[in-house]
C-alpha positions in Angstrom: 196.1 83.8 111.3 198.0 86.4 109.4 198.1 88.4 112.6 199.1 85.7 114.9 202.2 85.2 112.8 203.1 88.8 112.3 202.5 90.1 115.8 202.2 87.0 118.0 198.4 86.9 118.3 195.5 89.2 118.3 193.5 91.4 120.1 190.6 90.7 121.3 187.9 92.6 123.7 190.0 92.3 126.9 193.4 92.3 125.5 193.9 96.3 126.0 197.7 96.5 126.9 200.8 94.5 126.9 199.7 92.5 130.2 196.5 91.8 129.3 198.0 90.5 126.1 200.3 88.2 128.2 197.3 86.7 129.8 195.5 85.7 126.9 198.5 84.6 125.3 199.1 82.5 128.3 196.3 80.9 129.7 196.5 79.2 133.5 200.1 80.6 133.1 200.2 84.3 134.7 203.8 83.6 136.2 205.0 84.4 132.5 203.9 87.7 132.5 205.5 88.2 136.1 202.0 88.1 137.9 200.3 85.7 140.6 197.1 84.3 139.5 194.7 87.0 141.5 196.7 90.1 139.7 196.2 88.2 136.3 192.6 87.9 137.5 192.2 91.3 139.0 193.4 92.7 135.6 191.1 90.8 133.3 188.4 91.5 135.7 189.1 95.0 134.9 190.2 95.0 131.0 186.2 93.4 130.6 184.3 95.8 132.8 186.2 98.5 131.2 183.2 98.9 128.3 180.7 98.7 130.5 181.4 100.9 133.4 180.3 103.9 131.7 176.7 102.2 132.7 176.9 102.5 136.0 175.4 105.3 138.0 174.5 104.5 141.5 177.8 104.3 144.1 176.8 101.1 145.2 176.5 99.4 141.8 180.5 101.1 141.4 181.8 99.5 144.3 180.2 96.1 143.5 181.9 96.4 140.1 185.4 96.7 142.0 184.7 94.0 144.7 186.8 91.4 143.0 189.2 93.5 143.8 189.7 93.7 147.5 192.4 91.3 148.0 194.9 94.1 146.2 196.7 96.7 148.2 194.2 99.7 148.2 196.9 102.1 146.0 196.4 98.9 143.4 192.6 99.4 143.7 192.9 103.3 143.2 194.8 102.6 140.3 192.3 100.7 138.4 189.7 102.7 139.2 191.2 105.7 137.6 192.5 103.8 135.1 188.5 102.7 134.5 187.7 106.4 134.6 189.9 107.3 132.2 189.0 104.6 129.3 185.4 105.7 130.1 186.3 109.2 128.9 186.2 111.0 132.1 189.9 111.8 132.4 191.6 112.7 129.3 195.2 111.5 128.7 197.3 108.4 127.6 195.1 106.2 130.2 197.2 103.1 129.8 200.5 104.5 130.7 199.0 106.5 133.6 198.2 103.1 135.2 201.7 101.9 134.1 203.3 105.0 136.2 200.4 104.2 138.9 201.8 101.0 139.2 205.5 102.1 140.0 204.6 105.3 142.1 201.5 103.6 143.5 199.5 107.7 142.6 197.5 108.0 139.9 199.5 110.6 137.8 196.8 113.7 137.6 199.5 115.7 136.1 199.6 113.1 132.8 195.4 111.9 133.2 193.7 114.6 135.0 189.9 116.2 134.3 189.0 116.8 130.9 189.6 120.3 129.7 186.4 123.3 129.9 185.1 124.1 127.0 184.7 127.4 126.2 
């Protein structure tokens, strides 16, 4: 409750940034948060398979796990799918706002989330 009041609600396992936030804040309601319904869906389709992707190993089981996605441009798609490789730990860097600058240059910024560093 406490949290609700101070911040406006809490997070839970798929609220992971401010939209996914929105969503859950506003059920049946995604026009608030400036999306249609499939990008509202498309997002928390992708905010709960974030935890489990690191589980999947064949190619076919990864491109089953995007197939709710194919209604969205394909620069959208490449976009979530780094974004997924990033929160799984294999890109390093601030993964959320690489999807946010994803999102406005439709290119997954390599520069800002790129391979993890060689150890040496």
């Amino acid at each position: 409750m406490l949290c609700s009041v101070l911040f406006g609600g809490c997070a839970t396992a798929t609220c992971i940034d401010s939209e996914t936030c929105c969503i859950e804040a506003h059920p049946g309601n995604p026009a608030a948060c400036g999306l249609t319904a499939g990008e509202a869906a498309a997002l928390m389709g992708a905010a709960a398979g974030a935890g489990t992707a690191a589980a999947v190993t064949s190619s076919q089981a990864k491109e089953d796990e995007f197939a709710h996605n194919a209604h969205l441009p394909e620069w959208k798609q490449r976009c979530i799918r780094a974004w997924n490789d990033c929160a799984d730990g294999r890109l390093d860097g601030p993964c959320t706002a690489c999807l946010r600058r994803c999102e406005g240059q439709h290119e997954w910024p390599a520069d800002m989330c790129g391979p993890k560093p060689r150890k040496r």
